[in-house]
PDB file of N, CA, C, O and CB in Angstrom:
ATOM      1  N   UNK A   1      94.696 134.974 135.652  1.00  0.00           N
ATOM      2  CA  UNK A   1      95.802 135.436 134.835  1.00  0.00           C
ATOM      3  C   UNK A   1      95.443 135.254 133.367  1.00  0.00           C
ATOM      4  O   UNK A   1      94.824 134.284 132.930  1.00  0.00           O
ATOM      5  CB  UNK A   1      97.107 134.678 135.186  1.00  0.00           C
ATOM      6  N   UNK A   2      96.047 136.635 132.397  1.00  0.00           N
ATOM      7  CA  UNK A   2      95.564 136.295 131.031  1.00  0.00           C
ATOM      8  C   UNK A   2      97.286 136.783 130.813  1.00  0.00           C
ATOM      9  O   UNK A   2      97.975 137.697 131.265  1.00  0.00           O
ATOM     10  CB  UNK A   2      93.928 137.271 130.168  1.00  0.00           C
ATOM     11  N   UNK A   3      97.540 135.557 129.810  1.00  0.00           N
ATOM     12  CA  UNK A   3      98.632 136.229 128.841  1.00  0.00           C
ATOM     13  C   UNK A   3      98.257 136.634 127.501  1.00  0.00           C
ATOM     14  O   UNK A   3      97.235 136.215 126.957  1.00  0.00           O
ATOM     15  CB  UNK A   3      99.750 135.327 128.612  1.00  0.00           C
ATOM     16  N   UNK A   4      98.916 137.290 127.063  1.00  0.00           N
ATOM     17  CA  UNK A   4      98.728 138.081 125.542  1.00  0.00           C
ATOM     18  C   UNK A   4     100.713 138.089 125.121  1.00  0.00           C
ATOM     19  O   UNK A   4     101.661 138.144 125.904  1.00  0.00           O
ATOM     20  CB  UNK A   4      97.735 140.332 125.821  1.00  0.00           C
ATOM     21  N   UNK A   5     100.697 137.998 123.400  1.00  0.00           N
ATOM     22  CA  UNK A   5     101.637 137.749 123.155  1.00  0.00           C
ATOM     23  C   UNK A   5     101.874 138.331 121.601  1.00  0.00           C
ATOM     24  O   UNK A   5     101.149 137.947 120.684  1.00  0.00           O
ATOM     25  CB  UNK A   5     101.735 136.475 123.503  1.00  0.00           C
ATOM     26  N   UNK A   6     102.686 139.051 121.445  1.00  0.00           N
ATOM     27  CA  UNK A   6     102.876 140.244 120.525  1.00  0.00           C
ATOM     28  C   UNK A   6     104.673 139.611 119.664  1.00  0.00           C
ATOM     29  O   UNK A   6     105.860 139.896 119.820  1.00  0.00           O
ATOM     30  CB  UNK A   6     102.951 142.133 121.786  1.00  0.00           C
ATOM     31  N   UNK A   7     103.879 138.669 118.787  1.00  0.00           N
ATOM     32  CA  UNK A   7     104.099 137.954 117.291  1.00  0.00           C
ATOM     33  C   UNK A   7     105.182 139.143 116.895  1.00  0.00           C
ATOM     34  O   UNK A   7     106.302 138.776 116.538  1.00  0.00           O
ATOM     35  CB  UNK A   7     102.436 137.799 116.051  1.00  0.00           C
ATOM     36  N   UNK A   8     104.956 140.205 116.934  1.00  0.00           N
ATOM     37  CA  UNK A   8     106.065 141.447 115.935  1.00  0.00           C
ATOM     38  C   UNK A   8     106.903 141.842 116.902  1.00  0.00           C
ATOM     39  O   UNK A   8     107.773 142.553 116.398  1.00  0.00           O
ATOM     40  CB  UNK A   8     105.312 143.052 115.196  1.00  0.00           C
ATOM     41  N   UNK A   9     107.075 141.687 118.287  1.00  0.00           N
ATOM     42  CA  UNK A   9     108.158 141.892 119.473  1.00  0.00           C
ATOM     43  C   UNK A   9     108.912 140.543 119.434  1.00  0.00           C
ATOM     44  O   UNK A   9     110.133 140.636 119.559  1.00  0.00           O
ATOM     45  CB  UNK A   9     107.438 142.192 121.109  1.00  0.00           C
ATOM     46  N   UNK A  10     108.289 139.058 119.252  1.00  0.00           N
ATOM     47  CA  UNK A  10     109.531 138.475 119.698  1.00  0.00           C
ATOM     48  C   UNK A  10     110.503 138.116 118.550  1.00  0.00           C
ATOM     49  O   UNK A  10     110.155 137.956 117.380  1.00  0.00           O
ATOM     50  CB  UNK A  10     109.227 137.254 120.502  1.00  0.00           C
ATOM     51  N   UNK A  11     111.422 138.038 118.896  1.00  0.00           N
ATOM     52  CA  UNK A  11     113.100 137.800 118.140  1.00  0.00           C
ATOM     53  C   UNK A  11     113.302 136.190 118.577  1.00  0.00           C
ATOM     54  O   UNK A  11     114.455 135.846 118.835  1.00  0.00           O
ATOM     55  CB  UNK A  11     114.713 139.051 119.020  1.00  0.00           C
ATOM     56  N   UNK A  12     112.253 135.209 118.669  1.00  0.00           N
ATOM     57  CA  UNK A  12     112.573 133.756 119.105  1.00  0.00           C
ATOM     58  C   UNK A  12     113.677 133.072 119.640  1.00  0.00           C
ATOM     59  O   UNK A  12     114.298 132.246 118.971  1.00  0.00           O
ATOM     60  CB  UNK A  12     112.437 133.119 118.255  1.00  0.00           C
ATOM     61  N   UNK A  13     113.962 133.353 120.780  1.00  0.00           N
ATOM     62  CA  UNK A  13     115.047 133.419 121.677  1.00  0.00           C
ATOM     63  C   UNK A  13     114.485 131.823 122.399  1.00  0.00           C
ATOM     64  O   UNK A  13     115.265 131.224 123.139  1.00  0.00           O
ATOM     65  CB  UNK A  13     115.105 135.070 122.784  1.00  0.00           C
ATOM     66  N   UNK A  14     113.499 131.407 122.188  1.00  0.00           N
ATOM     67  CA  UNK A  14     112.847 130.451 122.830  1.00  0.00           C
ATOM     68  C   UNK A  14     112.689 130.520 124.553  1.00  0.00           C
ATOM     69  O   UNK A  14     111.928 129.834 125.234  1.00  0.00           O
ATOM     70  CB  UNK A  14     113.546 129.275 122.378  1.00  0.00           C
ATOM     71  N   UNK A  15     113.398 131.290 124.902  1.00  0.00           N
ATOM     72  CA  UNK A  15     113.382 131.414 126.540  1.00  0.00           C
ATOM     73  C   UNK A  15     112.018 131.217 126.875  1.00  0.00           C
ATOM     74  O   UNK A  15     111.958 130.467 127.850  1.00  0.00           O
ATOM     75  CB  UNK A  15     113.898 132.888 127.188  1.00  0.00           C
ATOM     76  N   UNK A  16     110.935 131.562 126.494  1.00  0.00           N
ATOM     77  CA  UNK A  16     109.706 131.109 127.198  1.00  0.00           C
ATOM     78  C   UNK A  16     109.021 129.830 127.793  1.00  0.00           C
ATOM     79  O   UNK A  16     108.491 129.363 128.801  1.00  0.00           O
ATOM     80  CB  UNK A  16     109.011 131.400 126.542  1.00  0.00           C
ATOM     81  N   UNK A  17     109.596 129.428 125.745  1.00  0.00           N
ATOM     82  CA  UNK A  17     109.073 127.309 126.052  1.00  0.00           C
ATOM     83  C   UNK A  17     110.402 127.587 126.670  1.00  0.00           C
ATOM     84  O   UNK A  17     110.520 128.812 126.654  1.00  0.00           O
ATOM     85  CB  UNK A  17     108.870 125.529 124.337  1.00  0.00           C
ATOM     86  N   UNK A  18     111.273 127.141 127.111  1.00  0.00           N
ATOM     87  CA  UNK A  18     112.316 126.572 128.228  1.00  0.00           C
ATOM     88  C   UNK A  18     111.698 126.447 129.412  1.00  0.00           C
ATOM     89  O   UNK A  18     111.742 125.437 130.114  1.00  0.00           O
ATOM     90  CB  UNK A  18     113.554 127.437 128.504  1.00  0.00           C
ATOM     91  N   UNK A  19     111.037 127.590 129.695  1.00  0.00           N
ATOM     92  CA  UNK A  19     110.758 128.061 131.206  1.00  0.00           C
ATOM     93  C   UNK A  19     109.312 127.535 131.390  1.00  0.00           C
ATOM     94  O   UNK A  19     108.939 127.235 132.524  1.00  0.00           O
ATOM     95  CB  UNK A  19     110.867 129.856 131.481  1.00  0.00           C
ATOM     96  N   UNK A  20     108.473 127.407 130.315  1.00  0.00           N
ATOM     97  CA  UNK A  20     107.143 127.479 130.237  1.00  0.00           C
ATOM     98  C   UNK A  20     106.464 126.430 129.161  1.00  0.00           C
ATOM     99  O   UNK A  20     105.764 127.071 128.378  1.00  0.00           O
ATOM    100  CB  UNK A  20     106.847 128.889 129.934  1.00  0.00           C
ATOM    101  N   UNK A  21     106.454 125.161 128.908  1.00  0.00           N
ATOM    102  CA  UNK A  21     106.503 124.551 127.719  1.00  0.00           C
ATOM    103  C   UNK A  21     105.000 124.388 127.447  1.00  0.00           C
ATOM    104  O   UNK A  21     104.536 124.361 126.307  1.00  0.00           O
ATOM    105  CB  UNK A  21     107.360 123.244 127.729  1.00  0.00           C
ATOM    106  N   UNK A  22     104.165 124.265 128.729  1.00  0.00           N
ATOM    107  CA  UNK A  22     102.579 123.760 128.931  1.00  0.00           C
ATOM    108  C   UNK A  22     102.243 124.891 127.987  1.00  0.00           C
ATOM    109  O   UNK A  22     101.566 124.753 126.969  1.00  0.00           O
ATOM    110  CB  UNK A  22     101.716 123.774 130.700  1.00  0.00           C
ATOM    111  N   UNK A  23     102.804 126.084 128.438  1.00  0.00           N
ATOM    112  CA  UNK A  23     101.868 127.510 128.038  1.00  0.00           C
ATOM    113  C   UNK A  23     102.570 127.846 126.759  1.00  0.00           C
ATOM    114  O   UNK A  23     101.654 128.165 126.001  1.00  0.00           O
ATOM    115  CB  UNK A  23     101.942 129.000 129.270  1.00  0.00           C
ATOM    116  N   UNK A  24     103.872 127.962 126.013  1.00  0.00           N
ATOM    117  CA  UNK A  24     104.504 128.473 124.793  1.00  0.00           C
ATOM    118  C   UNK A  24     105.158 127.278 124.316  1.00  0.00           C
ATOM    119  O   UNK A  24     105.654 126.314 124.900  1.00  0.00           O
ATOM    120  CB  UNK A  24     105.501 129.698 124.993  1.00  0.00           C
ATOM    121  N   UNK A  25     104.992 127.684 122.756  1.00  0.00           N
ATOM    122  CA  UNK A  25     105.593 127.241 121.706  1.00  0.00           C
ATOM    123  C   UNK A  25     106.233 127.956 120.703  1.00  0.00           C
ATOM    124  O   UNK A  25     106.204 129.186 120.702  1.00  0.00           O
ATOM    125  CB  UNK A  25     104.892 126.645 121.237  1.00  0.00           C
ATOM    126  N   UNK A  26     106.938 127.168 119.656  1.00  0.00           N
ATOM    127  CA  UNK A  26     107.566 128.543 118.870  1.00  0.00           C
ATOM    128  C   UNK A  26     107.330 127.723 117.155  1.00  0.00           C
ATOM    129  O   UNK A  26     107.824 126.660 116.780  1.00  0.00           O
ATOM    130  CB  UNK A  26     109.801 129.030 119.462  1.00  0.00           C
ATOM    131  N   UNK A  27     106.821 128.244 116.725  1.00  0.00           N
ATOM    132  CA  UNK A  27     106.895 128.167 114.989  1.00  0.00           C
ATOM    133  C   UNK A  27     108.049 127.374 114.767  1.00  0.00           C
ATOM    134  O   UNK A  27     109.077 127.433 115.442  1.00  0.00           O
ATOM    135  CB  UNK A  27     107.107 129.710 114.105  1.00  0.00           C
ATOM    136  N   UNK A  28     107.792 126.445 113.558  1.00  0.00           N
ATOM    137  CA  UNK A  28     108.602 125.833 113.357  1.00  0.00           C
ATOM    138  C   UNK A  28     109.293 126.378 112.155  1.00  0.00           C
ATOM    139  O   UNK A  28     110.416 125.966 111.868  1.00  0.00           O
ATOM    140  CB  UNK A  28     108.197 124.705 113.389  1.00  0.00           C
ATOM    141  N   UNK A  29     108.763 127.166 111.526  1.00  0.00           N
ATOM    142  CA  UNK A  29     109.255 128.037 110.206  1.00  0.00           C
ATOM    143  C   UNK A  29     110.695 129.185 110.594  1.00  0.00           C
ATOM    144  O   UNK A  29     111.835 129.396 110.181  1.00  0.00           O
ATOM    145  CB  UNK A  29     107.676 129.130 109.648  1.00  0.00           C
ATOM    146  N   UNK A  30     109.760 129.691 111.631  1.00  0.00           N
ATOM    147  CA  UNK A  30     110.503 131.229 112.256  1.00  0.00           C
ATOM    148  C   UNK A  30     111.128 131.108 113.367  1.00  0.00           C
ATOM    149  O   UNK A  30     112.278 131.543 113.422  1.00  0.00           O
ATOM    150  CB  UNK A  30     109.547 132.422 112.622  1.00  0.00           C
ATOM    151  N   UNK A  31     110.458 130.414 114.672  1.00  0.00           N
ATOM    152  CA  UNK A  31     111.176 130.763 115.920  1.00  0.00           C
ATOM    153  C   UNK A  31     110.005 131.152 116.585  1.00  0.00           C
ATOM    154  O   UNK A  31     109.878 130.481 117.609  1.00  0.00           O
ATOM    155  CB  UNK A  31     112.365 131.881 115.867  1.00  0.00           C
ATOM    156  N   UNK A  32     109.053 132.000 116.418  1.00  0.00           N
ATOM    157  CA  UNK A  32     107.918 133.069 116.602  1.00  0.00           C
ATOM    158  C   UNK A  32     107.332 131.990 117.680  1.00  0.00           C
ATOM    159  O   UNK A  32     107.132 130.786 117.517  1.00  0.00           O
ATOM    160  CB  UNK A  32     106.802 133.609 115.044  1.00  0.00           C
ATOM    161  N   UNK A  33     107.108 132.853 118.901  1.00  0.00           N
ATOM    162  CA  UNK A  33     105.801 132.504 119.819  1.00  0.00           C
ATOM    163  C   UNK A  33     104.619 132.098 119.302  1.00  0.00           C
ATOM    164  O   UNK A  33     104.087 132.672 118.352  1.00  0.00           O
ATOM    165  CB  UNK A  33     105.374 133.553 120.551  1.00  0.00           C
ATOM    166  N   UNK A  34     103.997 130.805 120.054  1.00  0.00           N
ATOM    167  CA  UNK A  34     103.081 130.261 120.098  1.00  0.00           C
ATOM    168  C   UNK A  34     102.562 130.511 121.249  1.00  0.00           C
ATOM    169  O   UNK A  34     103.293 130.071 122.137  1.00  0.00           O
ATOM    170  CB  UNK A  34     103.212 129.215 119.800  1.00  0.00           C
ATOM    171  N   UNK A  35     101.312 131.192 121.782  1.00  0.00           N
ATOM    172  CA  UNK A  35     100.124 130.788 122.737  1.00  0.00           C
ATOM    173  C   UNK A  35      99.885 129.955 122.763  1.00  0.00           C
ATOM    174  O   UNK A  35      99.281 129.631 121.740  1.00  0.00           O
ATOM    175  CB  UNK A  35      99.121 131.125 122.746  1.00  0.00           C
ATOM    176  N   UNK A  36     100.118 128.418 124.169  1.00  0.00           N
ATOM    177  CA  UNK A  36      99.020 127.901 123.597  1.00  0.00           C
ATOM    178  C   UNK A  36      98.033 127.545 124.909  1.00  0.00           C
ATOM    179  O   UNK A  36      97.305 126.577 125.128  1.00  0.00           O
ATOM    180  CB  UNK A  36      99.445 126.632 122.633  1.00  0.00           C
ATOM    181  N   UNK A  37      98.288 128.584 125.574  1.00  0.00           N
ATOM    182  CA  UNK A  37      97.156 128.547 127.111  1.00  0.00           C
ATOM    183  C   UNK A  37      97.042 130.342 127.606  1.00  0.00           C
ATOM    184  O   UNK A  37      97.694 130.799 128.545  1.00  0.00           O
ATOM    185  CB  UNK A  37      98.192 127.330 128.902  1.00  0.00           C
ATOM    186  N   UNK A  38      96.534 130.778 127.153  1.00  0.00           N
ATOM    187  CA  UNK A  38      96.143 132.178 127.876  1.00  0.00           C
ATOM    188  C   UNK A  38      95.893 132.666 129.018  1.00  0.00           C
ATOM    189  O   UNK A  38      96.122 133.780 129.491  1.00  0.00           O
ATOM    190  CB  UNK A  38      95.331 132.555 127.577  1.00  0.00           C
ATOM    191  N   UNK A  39      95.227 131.419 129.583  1.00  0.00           N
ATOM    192  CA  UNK A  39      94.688 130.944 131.057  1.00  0.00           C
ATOM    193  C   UNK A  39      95.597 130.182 131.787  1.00  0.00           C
ATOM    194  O   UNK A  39      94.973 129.753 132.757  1.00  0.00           O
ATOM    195  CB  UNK A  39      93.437 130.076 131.008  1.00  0.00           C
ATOM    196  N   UNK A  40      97.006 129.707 131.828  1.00  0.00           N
ATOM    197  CA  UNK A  40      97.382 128.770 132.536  1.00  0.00           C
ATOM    198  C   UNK A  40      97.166 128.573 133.914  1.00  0.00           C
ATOM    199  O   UNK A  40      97.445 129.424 134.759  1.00  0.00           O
ATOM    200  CB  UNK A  40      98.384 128.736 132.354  1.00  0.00           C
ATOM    201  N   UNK A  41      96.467 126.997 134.267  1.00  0.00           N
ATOM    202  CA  UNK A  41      96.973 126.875 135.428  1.00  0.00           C
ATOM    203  C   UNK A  41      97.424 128.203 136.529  1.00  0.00           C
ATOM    204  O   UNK A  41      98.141 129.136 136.167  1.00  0.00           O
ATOM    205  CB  UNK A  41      97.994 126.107 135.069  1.00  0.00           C
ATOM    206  N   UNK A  42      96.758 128.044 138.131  1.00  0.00           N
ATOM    207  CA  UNK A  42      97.482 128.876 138.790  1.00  0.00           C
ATOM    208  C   UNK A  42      99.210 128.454 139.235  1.00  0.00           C
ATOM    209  O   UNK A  42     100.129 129.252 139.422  1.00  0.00           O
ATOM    210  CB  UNK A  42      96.581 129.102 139.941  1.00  0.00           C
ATOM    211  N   UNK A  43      99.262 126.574 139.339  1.00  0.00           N
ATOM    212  CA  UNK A  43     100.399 126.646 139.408  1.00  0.00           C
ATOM    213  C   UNK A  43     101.348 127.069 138.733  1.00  0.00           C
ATOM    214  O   UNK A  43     102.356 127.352 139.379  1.00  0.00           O
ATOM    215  CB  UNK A  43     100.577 125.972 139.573  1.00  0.00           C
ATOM    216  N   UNK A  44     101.394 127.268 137.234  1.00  0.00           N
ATOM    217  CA  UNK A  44     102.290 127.799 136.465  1.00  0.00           C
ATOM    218  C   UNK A  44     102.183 129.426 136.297  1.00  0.00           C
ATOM    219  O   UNK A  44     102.398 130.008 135.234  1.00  0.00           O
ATOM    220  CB  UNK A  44     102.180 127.085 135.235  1.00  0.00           C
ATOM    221  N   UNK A  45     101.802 130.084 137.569  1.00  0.00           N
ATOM    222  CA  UNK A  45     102.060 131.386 137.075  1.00  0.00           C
ATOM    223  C   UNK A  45     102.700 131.787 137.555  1.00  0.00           C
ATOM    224  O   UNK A  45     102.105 132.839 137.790  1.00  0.00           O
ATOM    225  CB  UNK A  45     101.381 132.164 136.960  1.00  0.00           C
ATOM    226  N   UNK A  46     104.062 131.937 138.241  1.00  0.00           N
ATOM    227  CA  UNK A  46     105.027 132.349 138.558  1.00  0.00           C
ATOM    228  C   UNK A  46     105.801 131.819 137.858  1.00  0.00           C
ATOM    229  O   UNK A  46     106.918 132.114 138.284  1.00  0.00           O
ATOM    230  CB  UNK A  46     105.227 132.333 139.601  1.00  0.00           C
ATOM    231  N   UNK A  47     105.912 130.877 136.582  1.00  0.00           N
ATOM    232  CA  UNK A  47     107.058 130.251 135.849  1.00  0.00           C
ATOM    233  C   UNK A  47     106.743 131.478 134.730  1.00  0.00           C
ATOM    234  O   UNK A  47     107.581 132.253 134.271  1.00  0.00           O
ATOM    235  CB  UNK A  47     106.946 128.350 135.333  1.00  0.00           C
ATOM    236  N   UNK A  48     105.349 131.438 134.429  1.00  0.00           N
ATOM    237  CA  UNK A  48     104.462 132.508 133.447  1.00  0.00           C
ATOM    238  C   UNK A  48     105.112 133.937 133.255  1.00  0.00           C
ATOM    239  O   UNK A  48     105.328 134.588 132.233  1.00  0.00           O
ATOM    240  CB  UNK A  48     102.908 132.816 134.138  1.00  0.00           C
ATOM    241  N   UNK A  49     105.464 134.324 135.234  1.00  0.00           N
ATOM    242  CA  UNK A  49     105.760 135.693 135.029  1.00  0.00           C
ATOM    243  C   UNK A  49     107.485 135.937 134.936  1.00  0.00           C
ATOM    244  O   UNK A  49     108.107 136.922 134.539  1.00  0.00           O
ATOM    245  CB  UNK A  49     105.041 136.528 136.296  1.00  0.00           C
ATOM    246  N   UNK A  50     107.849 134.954 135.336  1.00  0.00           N
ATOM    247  CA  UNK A  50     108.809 134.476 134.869  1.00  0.00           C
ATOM    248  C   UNK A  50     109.797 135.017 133.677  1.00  0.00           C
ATOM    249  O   UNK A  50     110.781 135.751 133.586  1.00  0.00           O
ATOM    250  CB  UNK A  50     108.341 133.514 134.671  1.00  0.00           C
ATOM    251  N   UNK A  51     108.817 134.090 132.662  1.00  0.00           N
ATOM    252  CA  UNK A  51     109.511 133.564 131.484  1.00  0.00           C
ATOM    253  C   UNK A  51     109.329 135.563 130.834  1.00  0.00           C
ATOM    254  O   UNK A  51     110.147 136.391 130.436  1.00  0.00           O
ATOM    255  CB  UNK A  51     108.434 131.797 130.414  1.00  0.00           C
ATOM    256  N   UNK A  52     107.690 135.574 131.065  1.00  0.00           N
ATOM    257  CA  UNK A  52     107.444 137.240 130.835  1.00  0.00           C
ATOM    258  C   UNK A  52     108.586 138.033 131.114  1.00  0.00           C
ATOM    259  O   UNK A  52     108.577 139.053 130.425  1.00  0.00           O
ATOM    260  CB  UNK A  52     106.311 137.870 131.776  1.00  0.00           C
ATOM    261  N   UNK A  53     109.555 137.946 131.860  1.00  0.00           N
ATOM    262  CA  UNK A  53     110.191 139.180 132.710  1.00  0.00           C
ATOM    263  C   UNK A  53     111.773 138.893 132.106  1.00  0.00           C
ATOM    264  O   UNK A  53     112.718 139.630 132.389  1.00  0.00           O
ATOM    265  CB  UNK A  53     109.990 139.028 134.764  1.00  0.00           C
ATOM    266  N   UNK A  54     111.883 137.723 131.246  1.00  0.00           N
ATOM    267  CA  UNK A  54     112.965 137.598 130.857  1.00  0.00           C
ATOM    268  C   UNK A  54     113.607 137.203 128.873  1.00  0.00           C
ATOM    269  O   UNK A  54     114.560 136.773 128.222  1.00  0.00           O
ATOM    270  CB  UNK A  54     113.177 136.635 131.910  1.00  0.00           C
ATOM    271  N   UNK A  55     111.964 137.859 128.735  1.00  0.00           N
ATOM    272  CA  UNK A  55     111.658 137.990 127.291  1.00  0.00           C
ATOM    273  C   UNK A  55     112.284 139.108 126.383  1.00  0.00           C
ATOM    274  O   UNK A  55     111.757 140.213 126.254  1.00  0.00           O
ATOM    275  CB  UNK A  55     110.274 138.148 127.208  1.00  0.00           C
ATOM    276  N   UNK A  56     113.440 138.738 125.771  1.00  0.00           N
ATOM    277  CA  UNK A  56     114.665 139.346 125.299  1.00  0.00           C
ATOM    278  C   UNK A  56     113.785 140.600 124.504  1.00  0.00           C
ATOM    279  O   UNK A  56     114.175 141.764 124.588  1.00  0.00           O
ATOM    280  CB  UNK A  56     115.774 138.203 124.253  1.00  0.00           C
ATOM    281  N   UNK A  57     112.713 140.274 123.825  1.00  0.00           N
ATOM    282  CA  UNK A  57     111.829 141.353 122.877  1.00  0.00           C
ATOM    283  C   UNK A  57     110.098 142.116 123.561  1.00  0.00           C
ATOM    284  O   UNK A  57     109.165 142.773 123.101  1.00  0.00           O
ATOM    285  CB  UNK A  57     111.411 140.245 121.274  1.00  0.00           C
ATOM    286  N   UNK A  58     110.517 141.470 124.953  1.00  0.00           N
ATOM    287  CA  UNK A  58     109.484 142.451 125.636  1.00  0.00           C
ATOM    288  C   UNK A  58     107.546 141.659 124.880  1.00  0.00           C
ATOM    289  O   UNK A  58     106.474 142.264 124.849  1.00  0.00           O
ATOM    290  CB  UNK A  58     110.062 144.662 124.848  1.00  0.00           C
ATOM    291  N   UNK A  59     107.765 140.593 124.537  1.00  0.00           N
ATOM    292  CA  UNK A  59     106.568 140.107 123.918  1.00  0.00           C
ATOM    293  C   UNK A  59     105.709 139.610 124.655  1.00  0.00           C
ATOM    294  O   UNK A  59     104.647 140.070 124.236  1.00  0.00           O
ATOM    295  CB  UNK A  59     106.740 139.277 123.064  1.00  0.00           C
ATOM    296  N   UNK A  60     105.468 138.832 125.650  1.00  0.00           N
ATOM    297  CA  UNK A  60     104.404 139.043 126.593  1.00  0.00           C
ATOM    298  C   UNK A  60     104.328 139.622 127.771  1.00  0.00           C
ATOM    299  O   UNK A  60     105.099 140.157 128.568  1.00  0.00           O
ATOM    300  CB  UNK A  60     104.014 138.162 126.841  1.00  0.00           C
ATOM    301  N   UNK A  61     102.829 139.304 127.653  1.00  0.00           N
ATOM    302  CA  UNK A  61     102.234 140.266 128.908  1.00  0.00           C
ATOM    303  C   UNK A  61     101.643 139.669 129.558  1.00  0.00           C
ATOM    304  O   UNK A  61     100.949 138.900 128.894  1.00  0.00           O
ATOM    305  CB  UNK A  61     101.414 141.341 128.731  1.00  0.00           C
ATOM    306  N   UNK A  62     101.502 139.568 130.578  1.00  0.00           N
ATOM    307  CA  UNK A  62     100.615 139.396 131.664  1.00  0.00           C
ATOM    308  C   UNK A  62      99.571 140.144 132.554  1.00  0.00           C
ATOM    309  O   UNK A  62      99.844 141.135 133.232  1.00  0.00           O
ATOM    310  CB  UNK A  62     101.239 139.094 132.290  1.00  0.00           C
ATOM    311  N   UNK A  63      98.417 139.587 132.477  1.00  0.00           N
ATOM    312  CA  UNK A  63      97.543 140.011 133.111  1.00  0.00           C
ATOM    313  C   UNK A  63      96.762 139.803 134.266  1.00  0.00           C
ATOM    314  O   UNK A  63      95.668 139.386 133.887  1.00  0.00           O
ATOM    315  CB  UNK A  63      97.106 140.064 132.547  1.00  0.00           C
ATOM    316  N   UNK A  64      96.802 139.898 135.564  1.00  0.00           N
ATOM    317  CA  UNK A  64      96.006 139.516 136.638  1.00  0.00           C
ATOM    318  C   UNK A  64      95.144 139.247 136.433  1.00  0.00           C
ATOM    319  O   UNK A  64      94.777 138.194 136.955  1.00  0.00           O
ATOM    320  CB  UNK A  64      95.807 140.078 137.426  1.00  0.00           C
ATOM    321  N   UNK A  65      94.170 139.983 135.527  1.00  0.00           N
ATOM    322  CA  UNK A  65      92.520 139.789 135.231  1.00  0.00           C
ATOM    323  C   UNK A  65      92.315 138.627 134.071  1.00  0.00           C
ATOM    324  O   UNK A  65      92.984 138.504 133.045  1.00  0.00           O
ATOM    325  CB  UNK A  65      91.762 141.387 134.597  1.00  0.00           C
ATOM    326  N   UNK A  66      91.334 137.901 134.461  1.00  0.00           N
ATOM    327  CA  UNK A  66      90.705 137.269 133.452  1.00  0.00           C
ATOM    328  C   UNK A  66      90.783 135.692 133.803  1.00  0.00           C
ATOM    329  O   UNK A  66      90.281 134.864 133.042  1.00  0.00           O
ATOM    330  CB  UNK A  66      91.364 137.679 132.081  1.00  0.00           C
TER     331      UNK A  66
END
């Protein structure tokens, strides 16, 4: 699994770190997504696709490959 995460889609709703804290963070200035595992763990990838599927600004992605 690769995530990728698109800085100009999210609206910092934080829902990700809630769901996902190992793998996201959020700026302390803005709100703005932090990467901070691209690769997580296989156990955390259903929290991963998760948090993905309930991302108010459509900002990450997930990838099977990699």
């Amino acid at each position: 699994m690769k995530i990728t995460v698109d800085e100009a889609k999210c609206c910092g709703a934080g829902t990700c770190v809630m769901l996902a804290p190992d793998v996201f963070d959020q700026r302390d200035d803005d709100g703005i997504v932090v990467l901070l595992d691209e690769h997580p763990a296989e156990a955390l990838h259903t929290t991963v696709r998760e948090a993905a599927s309930v991302c108010p600004g459509v900002a990450i992605s997930v990838s099977e490959e990699g």
